[in-house]
C-alpha angles and dihedrals in degrees: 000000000000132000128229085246100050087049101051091047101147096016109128093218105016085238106307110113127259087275105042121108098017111107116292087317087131103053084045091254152322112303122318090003106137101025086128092043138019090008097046102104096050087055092044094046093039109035099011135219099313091064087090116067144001131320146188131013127281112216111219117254098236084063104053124081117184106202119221115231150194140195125230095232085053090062088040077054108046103029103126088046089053095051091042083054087046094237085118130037127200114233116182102296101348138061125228112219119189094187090186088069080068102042110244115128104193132055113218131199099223119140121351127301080210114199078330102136096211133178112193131196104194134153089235144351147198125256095234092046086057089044090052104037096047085043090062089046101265126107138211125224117196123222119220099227 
């Protein structure tokens, strides 16, 4: 029996094309070759023209300010663990919250405060978390910080 190699003998590719086995010269490149080239209308059809390029605008850090919020039905939740960390205080019926010893500076109205009597000291807050809370007899006073 022959070999590949005995039958191919002065054959300038052993019957592989003149391509083949030579890197990746047969799939027109490694990875994203060609893009500008022989590739270009498959980017063009597929991602379009935007696909080349940068886009958009980065804020700087030093303008931008992420709030950190809270949901009334979190403090519902989690009521006994922020008086035992001293962040809220019982007083008679009611509880005092001061939201900025724990370092959150918006009050969301997310969920519901329930019966909960709350009275809440927060850098900001959300129309709908004032609604609620002054709707189940509490109230919210907002700090100028």
């Amino acid at each position: 029996m022959s070999t590949k190699n005995e039958k191919m003998r002065g054959k300038k590719t052993h019957g592989h094309g003149i391509k083949a086995r030579r890197g990746a010269g047969k799939r027109g490149g490694r990875g994203m070759a060609g893009n500008h080239k022989h590739r270009y209308m498959h980017i063009i059809k597929y991602y379009g023209k935007e696909y080349f390029g940068r886009h958009g605008f980065k804020r700087p850090q030093s303008v931008v300010s992420a709030d950190i919020t809270i949901n009334l039905s979190t403090i519902r939740e989690n009521i006994d663990s922020m008086t035992r960390d001293g962040v809220a205080k019982k007083k008679g019926e009611g509880y005092d919250i001061d939201l900025e010893k724990f370092g959150i500076t918006k009050l969301l109205g997310g969920g519901s405060i329930g019966e909960l009597n709350v009275h809440v000291l927060t850098r900001s807050a959300s129309q709908r978390a004032v609604e609620k809370i002054e709707a189940s007899g509490g109230s919210v006073t907002i700090s100028e910080k």
